[in-house]
N, C-alpha and C positions, 0 to 999 in steps of 0.2 A: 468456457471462458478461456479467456487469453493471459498467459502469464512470465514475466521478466520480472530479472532483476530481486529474487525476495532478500531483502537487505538483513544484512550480517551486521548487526550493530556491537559494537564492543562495550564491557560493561567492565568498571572497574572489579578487582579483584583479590582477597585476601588471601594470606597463608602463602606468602611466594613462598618461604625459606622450606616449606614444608612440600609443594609442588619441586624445589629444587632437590630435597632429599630423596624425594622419590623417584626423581628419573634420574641419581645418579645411582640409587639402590638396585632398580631394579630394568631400569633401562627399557631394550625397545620389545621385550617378551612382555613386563606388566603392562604394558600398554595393549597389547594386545587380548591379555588377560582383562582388562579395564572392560572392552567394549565386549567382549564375550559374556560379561556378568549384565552389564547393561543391555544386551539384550533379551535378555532373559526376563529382567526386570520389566522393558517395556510392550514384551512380549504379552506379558503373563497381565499388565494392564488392558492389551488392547483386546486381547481373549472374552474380558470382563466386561470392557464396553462396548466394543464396535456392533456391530447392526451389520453387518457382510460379513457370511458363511463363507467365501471366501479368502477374506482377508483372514477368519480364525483359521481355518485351512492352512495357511501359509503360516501365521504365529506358529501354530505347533509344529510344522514342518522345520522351522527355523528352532524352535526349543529344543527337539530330537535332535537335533545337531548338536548344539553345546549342551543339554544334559547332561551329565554321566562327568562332565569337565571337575577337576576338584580342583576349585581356582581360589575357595576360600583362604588356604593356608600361602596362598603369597600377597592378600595383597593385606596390608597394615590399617592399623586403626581409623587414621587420617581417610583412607581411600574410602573405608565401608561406610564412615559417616558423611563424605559428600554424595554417594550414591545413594545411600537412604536418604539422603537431601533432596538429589534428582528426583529418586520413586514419590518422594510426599506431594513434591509440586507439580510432578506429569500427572498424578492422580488426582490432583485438587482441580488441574485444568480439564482434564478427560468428565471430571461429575460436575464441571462450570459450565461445559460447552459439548454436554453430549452427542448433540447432530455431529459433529465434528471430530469423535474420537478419532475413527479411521485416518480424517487427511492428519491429524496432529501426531501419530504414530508414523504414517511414512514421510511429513515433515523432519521429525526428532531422527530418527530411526535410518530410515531409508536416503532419506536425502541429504542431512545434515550431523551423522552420527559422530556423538562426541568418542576421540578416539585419547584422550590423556585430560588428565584432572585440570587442566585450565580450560577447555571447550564444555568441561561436566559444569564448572563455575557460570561458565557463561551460557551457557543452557538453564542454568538453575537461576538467576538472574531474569533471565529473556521471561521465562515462566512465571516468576513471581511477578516482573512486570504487568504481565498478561493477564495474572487475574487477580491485581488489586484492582480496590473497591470502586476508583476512579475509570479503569479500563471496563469493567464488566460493566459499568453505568452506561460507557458510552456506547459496548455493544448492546445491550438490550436498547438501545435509542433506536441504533440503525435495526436493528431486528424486528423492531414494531414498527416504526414509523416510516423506514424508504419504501420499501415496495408499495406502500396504500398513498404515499405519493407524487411517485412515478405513476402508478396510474391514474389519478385524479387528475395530471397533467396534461397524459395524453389524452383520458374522455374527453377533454374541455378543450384540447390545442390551445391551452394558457397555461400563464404563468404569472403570476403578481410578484412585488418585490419580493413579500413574505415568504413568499415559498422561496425565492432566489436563494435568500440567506439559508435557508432551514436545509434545502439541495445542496449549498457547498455544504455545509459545515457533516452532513449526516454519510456524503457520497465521498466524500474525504477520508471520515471512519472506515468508510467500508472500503477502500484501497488498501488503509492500514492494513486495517484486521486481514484482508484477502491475502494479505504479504507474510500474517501471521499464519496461514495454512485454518484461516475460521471461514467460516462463511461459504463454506462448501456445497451448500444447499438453498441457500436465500436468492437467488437470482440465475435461471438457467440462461442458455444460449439462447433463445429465444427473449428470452425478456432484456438479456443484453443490449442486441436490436429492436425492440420493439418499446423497450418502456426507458432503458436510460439513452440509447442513440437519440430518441425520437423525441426526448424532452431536452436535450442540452440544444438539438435542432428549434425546436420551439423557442426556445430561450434564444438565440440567434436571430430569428424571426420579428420579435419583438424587445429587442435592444434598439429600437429608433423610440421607445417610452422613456426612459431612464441610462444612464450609463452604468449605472448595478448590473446592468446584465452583460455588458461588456467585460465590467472588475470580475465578474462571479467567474465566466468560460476562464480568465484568463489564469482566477487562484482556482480552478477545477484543472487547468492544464499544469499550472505546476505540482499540483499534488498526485498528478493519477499519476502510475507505473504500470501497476500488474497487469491492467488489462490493456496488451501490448496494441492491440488495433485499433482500439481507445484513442492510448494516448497520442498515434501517431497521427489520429484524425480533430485532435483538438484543434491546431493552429487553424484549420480550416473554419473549426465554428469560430474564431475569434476573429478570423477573415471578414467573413461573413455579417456577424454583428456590428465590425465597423465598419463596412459596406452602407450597412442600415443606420449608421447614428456618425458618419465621420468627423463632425462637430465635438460632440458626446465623448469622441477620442481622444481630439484635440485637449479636452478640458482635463481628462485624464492625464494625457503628456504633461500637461502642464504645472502639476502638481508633483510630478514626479524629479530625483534630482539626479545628476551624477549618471551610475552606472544604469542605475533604474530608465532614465529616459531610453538608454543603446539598448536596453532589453525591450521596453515596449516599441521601440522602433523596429524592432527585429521582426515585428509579427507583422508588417508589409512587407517580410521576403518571405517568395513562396519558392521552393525548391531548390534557393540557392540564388534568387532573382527575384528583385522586387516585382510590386505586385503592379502591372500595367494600370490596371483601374485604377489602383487605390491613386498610385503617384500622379493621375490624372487629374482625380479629383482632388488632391492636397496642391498640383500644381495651379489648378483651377482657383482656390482658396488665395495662394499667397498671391498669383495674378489680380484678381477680381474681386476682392470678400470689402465689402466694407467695414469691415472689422478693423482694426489697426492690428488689436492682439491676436486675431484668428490666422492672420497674412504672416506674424514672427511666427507664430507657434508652426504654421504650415510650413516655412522657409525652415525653422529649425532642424524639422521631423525629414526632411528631404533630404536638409544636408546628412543625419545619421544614418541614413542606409546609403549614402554613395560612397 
């Protein structure tokens, strides 16, 4: 898989006055002292869960290093119980989402290591987030339910409304959760191309049925990130789709106000340049449509991309 952008979300956060005691106490050694302890702690987790000989390999490799450290006696009350804070919720997440220890340890650890007690808060936030009752609902959705219909989509080369809606709302989760370092095993490179390329492609194909399939590509392209070759090929299905239902667009546009219309006008420029075809057949429309309201909405949509 393809990955950008995993979002750094900021979480409100208590105890300033006590975050400001501490780094004027103990300055820029406790901090270092901090992540020393913390990794110990997520070390000594991932030992416990992961499933890669490997990766435990390298936990104890990295524990022999800060072993032997006596870090206990600097750091204060405050410090040891947001760390015990961290350890309860990286472990509550590690036994929620076992296939996934591994990526959620070099997520925490490797890639995003909290290095002073306002990044441990907002780790410890990020975490709880992640496995309340509401999140872990919606991954067990995507867990069971997209893979068996991505493929249902493509044995059939269809797509009914039904599924439309059920494809954004489940292929959306799964952008989150991917951003969260889950879902590290649900969908290989292979099935990237072959079952979600090849279904959003279908979905394109038959958007001359309905205009749902236009709205769906268009809230799938603003929700994807992480899979970076993905996202950069959405505009193309949205292209595509209104290719096949330009009318369908039109009624789209039309609903929309303000900035909303210069956004969906945007997606008849393709690489910085409107799209030849499309402005053909809109200019074709406001020329020739006997429509009254098909000819403003085509005249309007022209004038926002020049």
């Amino acid at each position: 898989m393809f990955f950008r952008n995993y979002s750094n979300k900021v979480f409100s956060l208590n105890g300033i006055n006590a975050i400001n005691c501490y780094k004027s106490k103990l300055g820029a050694m406790l901090k270092d002292l901090i992540m020393r302890q913390l990794t110990i702690i997520l070390i000594t987790f991932l030992i416990h869960s992961c499933n890669s000989k490997s990766d435990i390999v390298n936990a104890n490799q990295a524990l022999d290093n800060n072993s032997g450290k006596a870090i206990d006696s600097y750091v204060d009350n405050s410090l040891n119980d947001t760390i015990t804070t961290l350890s309860d919720v990286f472990q509550k997440a590690v036994k929620t989402f076992p296939n996934d220890s591994a990526s959620l340890y070099r997520f925490y650890y490797e890639w995003f290591p909290a290095k002073d007690t306002e990044k441990l808060n907002q780790q410890i936030e990020r975490l709880k987030k992640l496995t309340s009752k509401e999140s872990v609902e919606r991954y067990n959705k995507v867990n069971n339910k997209l893979k068996p219909l991505l493929i249902k989509i493509t044995k059939t080369n269809s797509i009914n409304q039904s599924q439309v809606d059920t494809i954004v709302t489940l292929y959306s989760d799964y952008d989150y959760f991917s951003g969260e370092s889950l879902f590290s095993q649900l969908l290989t490179n292979d099935d990237n191309y072959n079952l979600v390329w090849k279904s959003f492609q279908i979905m394109a194909n038959e958007s001359n049925k309905d205009t749902c399939y236009i709205s769906a590509l268009i809230e799938l392209d603003k929700n994807i990130s992480i899979n970076v070759e993905l996202a950069e090929a959405m505009p193309e299905f949205v292209i595509k789709a209104i290719k096949n239902n330009p009318i369908g667009f039109l009624e789209i546009f039309k609903q929309r106000q303000g900035k909303e219309k210069i956004d969906l006008a945007n997606y008849i420029i393709k690489y910085d340049e409107p799209e030849e075809e499309l402005i053909n057949v809109y200019t074709d429309i406001f020329k020739n449509s006997k429509n009254a309201e098909h000819r403003l909405l085509a005249k309007e949509l022209i004038e926002k991309i020049k």
